[in-house]
C-alpha positions as CSV (number, residue, x, y, z in Angstrom):
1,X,-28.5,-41.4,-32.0
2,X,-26.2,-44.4,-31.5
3,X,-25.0,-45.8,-28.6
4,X,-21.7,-44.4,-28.8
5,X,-22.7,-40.8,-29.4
6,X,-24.9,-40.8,-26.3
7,X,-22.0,-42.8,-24.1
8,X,-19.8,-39.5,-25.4
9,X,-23.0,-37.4,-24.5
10,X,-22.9,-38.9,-21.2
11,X,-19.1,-38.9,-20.6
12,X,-19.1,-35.5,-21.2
13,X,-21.6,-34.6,-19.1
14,X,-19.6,-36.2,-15.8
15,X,-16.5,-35.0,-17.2
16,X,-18.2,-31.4,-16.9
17,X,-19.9,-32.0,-13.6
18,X,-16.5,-33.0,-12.0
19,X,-14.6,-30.4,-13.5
20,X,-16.9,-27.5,-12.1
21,X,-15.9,-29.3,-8.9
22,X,-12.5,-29.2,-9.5
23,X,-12.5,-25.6,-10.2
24,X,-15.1,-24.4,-7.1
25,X,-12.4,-26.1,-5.1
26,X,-9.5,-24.4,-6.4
27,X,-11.5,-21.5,-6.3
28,X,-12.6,-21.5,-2.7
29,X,-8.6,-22.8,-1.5
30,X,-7.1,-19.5,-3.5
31,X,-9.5,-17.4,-1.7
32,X,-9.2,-19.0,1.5
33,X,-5.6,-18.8,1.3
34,X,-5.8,-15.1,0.6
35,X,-7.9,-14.4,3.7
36,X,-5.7,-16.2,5.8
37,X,-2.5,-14.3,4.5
38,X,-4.3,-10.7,4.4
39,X,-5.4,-11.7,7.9
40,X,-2.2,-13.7,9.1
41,X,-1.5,-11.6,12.2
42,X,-4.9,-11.3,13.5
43,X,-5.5,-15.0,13.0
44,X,-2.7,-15.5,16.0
45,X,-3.9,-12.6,17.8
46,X,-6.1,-14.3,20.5
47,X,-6.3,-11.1,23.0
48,X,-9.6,-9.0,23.4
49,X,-7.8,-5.6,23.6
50,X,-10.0,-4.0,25.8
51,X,-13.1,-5.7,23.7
52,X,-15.2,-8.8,24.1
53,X,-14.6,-10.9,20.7
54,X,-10.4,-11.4,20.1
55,X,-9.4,-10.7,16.2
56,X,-8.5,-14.9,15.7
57,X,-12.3,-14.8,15.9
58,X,-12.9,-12.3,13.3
59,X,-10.5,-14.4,10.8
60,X,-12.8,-17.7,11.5
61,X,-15.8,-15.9,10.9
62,X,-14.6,-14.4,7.3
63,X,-14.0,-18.1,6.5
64,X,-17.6,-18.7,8.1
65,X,-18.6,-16.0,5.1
66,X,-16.7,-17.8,2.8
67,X,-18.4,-21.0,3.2
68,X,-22.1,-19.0,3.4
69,X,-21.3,-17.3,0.2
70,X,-20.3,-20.5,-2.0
71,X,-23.5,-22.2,-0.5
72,X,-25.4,-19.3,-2.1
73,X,-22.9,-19.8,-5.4
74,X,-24.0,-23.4,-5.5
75,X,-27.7,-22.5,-5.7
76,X,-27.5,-20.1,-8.2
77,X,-25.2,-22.5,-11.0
78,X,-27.7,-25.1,-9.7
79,X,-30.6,-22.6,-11.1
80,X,-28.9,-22.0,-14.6
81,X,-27.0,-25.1,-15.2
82,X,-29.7,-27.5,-13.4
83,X,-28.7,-30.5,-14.4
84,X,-25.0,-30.0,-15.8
85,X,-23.7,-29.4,-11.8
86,X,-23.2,-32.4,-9.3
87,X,-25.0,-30.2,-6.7
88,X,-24.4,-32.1,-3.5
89,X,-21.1,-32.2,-4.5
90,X,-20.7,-28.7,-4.4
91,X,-22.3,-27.7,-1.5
92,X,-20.3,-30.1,0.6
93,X,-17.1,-28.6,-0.8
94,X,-18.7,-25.2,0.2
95,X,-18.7,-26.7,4.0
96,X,-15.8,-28.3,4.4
97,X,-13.2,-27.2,2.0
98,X,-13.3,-23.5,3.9
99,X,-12.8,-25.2,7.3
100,X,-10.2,-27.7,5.8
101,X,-8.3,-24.4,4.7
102,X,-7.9,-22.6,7.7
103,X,-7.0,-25.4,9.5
104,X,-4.0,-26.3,7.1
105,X,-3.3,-22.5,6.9
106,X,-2.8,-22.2,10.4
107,X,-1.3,-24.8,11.5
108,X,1.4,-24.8,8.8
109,X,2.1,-21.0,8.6
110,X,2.2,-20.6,12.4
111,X,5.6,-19.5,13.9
112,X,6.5,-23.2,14.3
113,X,4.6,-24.6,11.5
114,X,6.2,-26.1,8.3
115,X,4.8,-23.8,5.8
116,X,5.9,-20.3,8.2
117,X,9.2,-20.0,6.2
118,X,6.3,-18.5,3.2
119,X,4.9,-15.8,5.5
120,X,9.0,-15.1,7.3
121,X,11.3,-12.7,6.4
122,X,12.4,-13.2,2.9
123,X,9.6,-15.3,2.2
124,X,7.7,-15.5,-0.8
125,X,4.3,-13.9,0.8
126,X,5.7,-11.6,3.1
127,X,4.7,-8.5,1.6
128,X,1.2,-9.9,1.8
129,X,1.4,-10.2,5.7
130,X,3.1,-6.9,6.5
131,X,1.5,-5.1,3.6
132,X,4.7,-4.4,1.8
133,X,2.7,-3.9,-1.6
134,X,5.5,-1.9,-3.5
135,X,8.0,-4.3,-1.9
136,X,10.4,-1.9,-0.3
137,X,10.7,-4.6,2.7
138,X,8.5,-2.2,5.3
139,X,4.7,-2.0,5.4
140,X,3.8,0.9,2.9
141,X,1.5,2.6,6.1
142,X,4.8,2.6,8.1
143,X,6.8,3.9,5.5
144,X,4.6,6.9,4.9
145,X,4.6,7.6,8.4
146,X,8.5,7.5,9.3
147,X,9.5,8.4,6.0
148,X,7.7,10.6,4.3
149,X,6.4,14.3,4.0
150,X,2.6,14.1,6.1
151,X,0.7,16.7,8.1
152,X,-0.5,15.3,11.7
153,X,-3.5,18.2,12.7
154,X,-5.4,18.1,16.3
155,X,-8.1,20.7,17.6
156,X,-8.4,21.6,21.1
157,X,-11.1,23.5,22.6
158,X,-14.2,24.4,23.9
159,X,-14.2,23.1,27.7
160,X,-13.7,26.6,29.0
161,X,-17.6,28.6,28.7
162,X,-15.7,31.8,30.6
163,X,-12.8,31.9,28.2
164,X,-12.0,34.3,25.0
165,X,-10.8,31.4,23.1
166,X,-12.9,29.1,21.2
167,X,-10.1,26.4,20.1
168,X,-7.1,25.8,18.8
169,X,-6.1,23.7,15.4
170,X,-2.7,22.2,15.8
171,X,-1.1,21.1,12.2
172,X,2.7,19.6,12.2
173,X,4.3,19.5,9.3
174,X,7.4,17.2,8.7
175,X,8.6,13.8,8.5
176,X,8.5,10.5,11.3
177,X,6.7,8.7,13.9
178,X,6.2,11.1,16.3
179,X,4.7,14.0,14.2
180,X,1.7,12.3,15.9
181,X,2.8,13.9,19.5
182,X,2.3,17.5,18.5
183,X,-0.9,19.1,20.0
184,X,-1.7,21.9,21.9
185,X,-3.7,22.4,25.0
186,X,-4.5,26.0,26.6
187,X,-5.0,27.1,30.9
188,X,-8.0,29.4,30.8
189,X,-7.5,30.6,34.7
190,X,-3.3,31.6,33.8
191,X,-4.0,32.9,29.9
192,X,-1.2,30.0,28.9
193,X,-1.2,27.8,25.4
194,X,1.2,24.6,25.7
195,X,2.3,23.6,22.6
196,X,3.5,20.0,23.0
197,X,6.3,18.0,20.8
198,X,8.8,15.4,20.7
199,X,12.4,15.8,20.8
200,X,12.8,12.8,19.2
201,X,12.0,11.0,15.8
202,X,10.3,13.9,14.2
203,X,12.1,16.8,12.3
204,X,9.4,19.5,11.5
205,X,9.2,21.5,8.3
206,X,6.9,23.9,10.6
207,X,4.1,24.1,13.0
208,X,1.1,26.0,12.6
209,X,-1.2,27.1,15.2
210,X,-4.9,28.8,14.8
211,X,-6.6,30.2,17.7
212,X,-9.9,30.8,17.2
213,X,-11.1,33.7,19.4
214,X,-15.1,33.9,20.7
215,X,-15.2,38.1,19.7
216,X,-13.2,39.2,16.5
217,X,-12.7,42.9,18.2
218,X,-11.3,41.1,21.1
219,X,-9.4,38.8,18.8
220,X,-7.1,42.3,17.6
221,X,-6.1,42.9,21.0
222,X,-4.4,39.4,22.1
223,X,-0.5,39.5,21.9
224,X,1.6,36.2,22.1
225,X,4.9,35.8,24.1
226,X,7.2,32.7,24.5
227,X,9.5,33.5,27.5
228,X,9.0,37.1,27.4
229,X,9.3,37.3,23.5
230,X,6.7,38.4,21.6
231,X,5.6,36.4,18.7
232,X,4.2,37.1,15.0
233,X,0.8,36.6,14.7
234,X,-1.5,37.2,11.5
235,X,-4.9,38.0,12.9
236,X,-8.0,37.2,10.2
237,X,-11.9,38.0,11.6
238,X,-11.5,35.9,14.7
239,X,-8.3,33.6,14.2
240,X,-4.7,35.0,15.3
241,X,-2.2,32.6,12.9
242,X,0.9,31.7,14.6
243,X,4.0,29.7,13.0
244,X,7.1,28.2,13.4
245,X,9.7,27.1,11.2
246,X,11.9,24.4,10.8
247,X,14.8,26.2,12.6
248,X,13.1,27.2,15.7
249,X,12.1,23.8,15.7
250,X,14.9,22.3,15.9
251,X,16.1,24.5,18.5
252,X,13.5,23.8,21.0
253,X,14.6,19.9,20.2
254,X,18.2,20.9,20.6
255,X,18.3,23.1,24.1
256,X,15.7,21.8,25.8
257,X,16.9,18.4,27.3
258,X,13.4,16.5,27.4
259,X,11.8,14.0,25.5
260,X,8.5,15.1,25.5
261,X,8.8,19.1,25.3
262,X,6.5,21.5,26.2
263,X,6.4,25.1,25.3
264,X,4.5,27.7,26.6
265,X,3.0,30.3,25.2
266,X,1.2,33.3,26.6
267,X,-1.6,35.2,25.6
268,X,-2.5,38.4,27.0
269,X,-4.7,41.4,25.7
270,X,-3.6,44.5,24.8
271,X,-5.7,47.1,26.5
């Protein structure tokens, strides 16, 4: 082989070498920069919230797993391309190109940083940091929750070994926020079931209750009332089905001049 073939030979080689370099750093900043944006809140988040370790933390340690995890990369192209690789090379990018990212990420995306106009309002990867991924301008949890059609279900229940009732399954039905307030709690000693909801920010399509009696026979023999007014109930084995539409609903939320209503609903056995 002449001498030019194996100066190409060579050339080729570093030209190679350097360009798997090139790439593993590109790699590692597009990855990096992904963290940081799917992150972006908690990396400025420097409370504990009741914990010991604050979520700024958590985002340093992914990029901690980042670095650990193109170490291990290195080692394994160093195993099948051996000698093709400049190996050094690669495992001090794996060190300091993750640190060098988070660094620039933060300081430049912070609220006051050069970059932040990216991550702000109308920015080009805003959707990333609020989650907005079919880019109706609201995080897509959020928009399920105020927007859409959900059920919100609770169970309440077995505190009371002297009582006939076992528990009670909550579901709300409807659309906003504070679906999330319904629930129902129950008074053993006065034979009372509070049914709790929110006047405002929710409109119900119905709520459903199911009491879940401890005897079946016994279960036949409860009636419900609501000021004096018996209810509807379907009884099945040992659960008395109760429901209530969208109109009485909105009724409670229309007469009764409280935020946070509560409605009370007696049980008593038919003898």
């Amino acid at each position: 082989m002449d001498d030019s073939k194996l100066i190409a030979k060579d050339k080729y080689k570093i030209d190679f070498s350097w360009k798997m370099v090139g790439f593993f750093i590109l790699g590692l900043v597009l990855v990096c920069g992904i963290v940081f944006l799917f992150n972006y809140n908690y990396a400025f988040d420097n409370g504990t919230n009741g914990g010991f370790i604050p979520p700024s933390f958590v985002v340093i340690f992914y990029h901690f797993l980042i670095s650990v995890i193109s170490i291990v990369f290195s080692i394994c192209l160093k195993f099948f391309l051996k000698k093709r690789i400049r190996f050094t090379a690669l495992l001090i990018v794996s060190i300091l190109v993750p640190i060098i990212c988070y660094n620039v990420n933060y300081y430049t995306l912070k609220k006051d940083g050069i970059l932040h106009f990216l991550v702000d309002d109308g920015g080009a990867f805003h959707f990333i940091v609020i989650g907005d991924w079919d880019l109706d301008g609201i995080n897509d949890k959020d928009h399920h929750t105020f927007y859409e059609k959900r059920e919100y279900s609770t169970r309440y229940g077995g505190h009371y070994d002297d009582d006939i009732i076992h528990y009670i399954d909550t579901k709300a039905i409807g659309v906003g926020g504070s679906l999330d307030n319904t629930f129902c709690f129950y008074d053993h000693e006065d034979r009372t079931i509070d049914l709790h909801l929110n006047k405002y920010s929710v409109e119900f399509e119905e709520i459903k209750l199911q009491v879940a009696f401890k005897d079946g026979l016994l279960a036949k023999k409860v009636e419900f009332y609501i000021a004096d007014v018996k209810q509807d109930a379907i009884i099945c084995d040992n659960i008395a089905k109760l429901v209530f539409d969208s109109k009485t609903c909105a009724e409670w939320q229309e007469n009764i001049d409280k935020e946070f209503i509560e409605i009370i609903i007696d049980y008593k056995i038919n003898e």
